[in-house]
C-alpha positions in Angstrom: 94.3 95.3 159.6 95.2 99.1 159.9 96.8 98.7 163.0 98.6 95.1 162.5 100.2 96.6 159.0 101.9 99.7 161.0 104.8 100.4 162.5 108.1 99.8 161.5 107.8 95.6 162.2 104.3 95.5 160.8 102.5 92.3 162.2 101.4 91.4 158.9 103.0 90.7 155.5 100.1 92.8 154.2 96.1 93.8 154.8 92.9 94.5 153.5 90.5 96.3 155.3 86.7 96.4 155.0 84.5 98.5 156.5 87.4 100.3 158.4 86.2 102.0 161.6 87.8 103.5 165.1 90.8 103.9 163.3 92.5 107.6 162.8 94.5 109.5 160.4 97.8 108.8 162.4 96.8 104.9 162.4 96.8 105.5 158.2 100.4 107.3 158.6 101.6 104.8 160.4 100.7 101.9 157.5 104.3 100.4 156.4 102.9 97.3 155.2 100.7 96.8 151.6 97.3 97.5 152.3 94.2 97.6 150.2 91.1 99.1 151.8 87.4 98.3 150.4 85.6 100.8 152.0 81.5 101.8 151.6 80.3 105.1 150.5 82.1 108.1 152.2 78.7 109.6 152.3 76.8 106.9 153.5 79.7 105.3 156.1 79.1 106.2 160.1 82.8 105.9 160.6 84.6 106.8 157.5 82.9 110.1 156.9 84.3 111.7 152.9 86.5 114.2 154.7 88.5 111.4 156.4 88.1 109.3 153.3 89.9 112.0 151.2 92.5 112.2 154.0 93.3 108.4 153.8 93.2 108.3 150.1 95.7 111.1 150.4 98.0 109.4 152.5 97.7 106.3 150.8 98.5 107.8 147.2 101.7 109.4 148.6 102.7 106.0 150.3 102.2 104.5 146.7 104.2 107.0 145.4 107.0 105.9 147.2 106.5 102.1 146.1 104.1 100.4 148.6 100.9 99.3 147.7 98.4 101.0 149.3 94.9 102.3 148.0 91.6 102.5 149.1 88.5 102.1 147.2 84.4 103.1 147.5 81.3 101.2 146.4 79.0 104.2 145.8 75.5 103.4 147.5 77.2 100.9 150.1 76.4 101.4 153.9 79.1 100.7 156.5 78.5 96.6 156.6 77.5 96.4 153.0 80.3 93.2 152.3 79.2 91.2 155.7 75.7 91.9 154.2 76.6 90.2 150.6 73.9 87.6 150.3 71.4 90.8 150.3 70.4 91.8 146.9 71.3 95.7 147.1 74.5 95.0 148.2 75.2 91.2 146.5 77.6 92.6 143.3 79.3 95.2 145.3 80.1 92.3 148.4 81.0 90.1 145.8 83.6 92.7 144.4 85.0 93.3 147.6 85.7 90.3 147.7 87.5 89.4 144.6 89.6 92.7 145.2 90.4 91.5 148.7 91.6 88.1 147.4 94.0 88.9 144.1 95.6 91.3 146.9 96.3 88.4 149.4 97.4 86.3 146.0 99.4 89.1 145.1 101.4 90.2 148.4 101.0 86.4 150.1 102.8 83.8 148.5 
């Protein structure tokens, strides 16, 4: 989704992102599309370690600032996985929030 929502012809009208991974901080720079990322714990994710989380919520607050729609959130005590894992009790509500989030943003930006 990262990669699909850059550019300056994004190839999508907008993204959502779990679980994002092999992706770097010119890949967030280069976001011109809305995007929503639902990401696990910074401390617990293998890819998405807290420095780079700070450096993508960064970037994504200033491209909000200007008027596009882009944020990330974090579902403390999540592993990287934890919403393709939802049917497992320690990470059922936070999947199931993911989820939801991930949906009212298509509703909101897909019409």
């Amino acid at each position: 989704a990262v990669l699909l929502a850059g550019g300056k012809t994004p190839a999508v009208d907008a993204g959502v992102v779990y679980h994002g991974s092999l992706i770097s901080r010119a890949d967030v720079e280069a976001i011109s599309a809305p995007v929503n990322f639902q990401q696990s714990d910074p401390k617990l994710d293998t890819q998405i370690n807290p420095e780079f989380y700070n450096e993508i919520k960064t970037i994504l607050d200033a491209k909000a600032k200007k008027g596009l729609d882009a944020s990330i959130t974090n579902y403390p005590n999540m592993k990287h996985g934890y919403a393709l894992r939802g049917a497992e009790a320690e990470n059922s509500a936070s999947a199931t929030a993911a989820f939801k989030a991930g949906a009212a943003f298509f509703k909101k930006h897909l019409q």
